[in-house]
C-alpha atoms as a printed R data frame, in Angstrom:
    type eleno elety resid chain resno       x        y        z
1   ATOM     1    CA   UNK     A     1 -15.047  -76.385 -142.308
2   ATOM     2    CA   UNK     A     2 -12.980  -73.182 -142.636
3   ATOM     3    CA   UNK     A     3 -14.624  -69.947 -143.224
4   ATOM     4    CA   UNK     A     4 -12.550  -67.591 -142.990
5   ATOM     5    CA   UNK     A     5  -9.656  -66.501 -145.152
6   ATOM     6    CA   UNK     A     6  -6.549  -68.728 -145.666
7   ATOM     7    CA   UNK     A     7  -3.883  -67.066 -143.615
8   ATOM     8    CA   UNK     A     8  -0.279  -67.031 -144.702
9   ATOM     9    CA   UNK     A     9   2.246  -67.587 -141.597
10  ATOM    10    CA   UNK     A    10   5.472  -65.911 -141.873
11  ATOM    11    CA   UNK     A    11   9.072  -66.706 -140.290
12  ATOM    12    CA   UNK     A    12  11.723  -64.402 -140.218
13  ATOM    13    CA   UNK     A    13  15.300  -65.492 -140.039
14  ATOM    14    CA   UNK     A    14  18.000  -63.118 -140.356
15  ATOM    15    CA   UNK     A    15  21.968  -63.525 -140.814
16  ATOM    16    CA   UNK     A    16  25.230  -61.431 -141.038
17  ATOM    17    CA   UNK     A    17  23.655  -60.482 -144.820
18  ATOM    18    CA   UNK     A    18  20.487  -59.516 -143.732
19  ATOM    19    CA   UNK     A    19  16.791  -60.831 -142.898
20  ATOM    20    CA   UNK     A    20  14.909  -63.769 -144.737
21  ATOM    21    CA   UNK     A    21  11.504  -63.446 -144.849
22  ATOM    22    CA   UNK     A    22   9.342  -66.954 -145.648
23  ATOM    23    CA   UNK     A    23   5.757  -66.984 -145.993
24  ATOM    24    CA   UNK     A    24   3.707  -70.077 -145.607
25  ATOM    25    CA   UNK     A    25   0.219  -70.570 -146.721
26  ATOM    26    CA   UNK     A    26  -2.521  -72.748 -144.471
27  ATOM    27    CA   UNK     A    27  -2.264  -75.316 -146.442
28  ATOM    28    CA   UNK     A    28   1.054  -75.553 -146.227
29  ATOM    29    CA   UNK     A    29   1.217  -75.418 -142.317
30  ATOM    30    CA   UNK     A    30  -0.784  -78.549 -142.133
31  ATOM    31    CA   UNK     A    31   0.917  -80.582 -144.440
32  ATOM    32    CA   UNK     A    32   3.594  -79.711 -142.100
33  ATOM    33    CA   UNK     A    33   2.175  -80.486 -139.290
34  ATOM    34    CA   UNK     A    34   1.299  -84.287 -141.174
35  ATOM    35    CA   UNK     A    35   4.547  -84.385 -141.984
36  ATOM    36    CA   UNK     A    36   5.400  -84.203 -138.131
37  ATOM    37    CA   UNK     A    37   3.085  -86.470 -137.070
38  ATOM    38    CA   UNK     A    38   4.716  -89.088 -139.483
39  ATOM    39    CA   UNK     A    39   8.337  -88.267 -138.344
40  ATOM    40    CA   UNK     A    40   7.370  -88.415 -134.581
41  ATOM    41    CA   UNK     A    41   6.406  -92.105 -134.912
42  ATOM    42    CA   UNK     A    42   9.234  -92.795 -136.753
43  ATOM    43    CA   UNK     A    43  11.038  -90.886 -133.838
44  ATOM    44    CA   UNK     A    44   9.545  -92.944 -131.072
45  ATOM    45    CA   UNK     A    45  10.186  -96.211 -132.225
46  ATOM    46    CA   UNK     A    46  13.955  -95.340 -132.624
47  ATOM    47    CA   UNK     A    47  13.523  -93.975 -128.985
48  ATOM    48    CA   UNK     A    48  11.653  -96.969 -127.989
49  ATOM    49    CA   UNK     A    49  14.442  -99.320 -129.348
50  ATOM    50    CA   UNK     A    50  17.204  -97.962 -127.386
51  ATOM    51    CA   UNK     A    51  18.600  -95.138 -129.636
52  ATOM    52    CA   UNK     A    52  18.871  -91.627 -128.966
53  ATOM    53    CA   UNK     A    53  17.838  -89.202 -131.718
54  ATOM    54    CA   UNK     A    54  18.006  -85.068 -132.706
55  ATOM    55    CA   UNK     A    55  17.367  -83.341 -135.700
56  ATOM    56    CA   UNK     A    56  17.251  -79.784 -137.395
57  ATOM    57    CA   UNK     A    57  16.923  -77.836 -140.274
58  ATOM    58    CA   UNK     A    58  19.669  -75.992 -141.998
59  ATOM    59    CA   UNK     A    59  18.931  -73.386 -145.217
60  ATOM    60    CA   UNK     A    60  21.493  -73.302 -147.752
61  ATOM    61    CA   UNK     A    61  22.245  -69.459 -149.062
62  ATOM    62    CA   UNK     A    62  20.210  -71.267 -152.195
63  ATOM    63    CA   UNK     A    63  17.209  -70.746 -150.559
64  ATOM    64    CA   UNK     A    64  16.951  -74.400 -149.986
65  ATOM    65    CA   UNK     A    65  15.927  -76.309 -146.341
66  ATOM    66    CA   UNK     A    66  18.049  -79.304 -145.863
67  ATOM    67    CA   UNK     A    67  17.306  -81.427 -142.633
68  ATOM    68    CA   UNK     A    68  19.527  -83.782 -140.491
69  ATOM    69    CA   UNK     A    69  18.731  -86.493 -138.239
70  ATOM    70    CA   UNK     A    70  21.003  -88.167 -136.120
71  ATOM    71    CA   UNK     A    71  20.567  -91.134 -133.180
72  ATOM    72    CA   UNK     A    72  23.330  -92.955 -131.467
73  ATOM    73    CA   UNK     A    73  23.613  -95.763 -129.043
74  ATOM    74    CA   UNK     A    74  26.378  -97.835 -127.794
75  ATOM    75    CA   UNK     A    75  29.019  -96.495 -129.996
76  ATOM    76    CA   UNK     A    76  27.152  -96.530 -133.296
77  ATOM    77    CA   UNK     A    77  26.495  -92.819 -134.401
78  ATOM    78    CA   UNK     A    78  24.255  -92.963 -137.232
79  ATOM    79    CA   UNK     A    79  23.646  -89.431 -139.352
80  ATOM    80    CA   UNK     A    80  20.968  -88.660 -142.425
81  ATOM    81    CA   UNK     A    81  20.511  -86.229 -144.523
82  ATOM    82    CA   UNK     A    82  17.043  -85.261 -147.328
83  ATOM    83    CA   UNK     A    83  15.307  -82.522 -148.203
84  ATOM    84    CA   UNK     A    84  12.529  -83.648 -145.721
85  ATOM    85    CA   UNK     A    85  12.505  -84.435 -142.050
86  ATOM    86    CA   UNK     A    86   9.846  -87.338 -142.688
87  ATOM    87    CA   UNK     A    87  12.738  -88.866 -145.660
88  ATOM    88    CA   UNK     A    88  15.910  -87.623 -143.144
89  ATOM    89    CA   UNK     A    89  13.870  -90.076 -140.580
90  ATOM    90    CA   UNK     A    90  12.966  -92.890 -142.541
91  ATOM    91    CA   UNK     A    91  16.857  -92.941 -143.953
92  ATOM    92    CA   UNK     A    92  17.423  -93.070 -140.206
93  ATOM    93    CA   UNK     A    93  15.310  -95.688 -139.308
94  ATOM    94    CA   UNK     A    94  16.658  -97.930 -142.304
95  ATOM    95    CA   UNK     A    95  20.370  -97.331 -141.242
96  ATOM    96    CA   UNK     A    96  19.400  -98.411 -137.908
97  ATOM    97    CA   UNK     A    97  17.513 -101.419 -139.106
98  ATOM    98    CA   UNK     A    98  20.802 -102.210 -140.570
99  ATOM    99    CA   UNK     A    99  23.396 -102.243 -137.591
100 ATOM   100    CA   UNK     A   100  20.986 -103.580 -135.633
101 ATOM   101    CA   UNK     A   101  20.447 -106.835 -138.269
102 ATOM   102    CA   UNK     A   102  24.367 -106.724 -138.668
103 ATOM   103    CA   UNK     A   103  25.139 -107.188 -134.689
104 ATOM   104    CA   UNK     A   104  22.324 -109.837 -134.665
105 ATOM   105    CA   UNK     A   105  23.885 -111.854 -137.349
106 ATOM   106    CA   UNK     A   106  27.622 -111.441 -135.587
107 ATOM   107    CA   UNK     A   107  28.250 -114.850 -133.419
């Protein structure tokens, strides 16, 4: 059990217009850190079928975080975007399920 305060994390990103400052509370961190957990999995079982994956984040001069995963393998290049990494990797993971039942139904 925590006793002490709930800390707030900060990130500082900074552009041609200037710095960004983001603050994060605890709780926030470890839903994060869930959140990566979940991903990873995903991540590893596209890794462990062949496929080879990266990812990042991108924020929009809205304010909002937009994240990209991508895998390829064997000339398929397969590319999603969402507004979560866990989503961006489960979009992933469907598109792959896809080719992958497409070449298996091909004679």
């Amino acid at each position: 059990m925590r006793t002490d305060a709930p800390r707030n994390y900060v990130m500082r990103c900074s552009d041609l217009t200037g710095e960004l400052r983001l603050s994060f509370s605890h709780a926030a961190v470890d839903a994060y850190l869930r959140m990566a957990a979940y991903f990873e999995h995903i991540a590893d079982g596209v890794h462990r079928r062949g496929w080879s994956y990266g990812f990042n984040a991108i924020i929009t001069r809205t304010g909002e975080t937009l994240y990209r995963a991508d895998a390829s393998r064997a000339g398929y290049r397969v590319i999603a975007r969402a507004e979560s990494l866990a989503s961006a990797f489960l979009e992933l993971e469907r598109d792959i399920d896809a080719i992958e039942w497409e070449k298996a139904q091909t004679p």
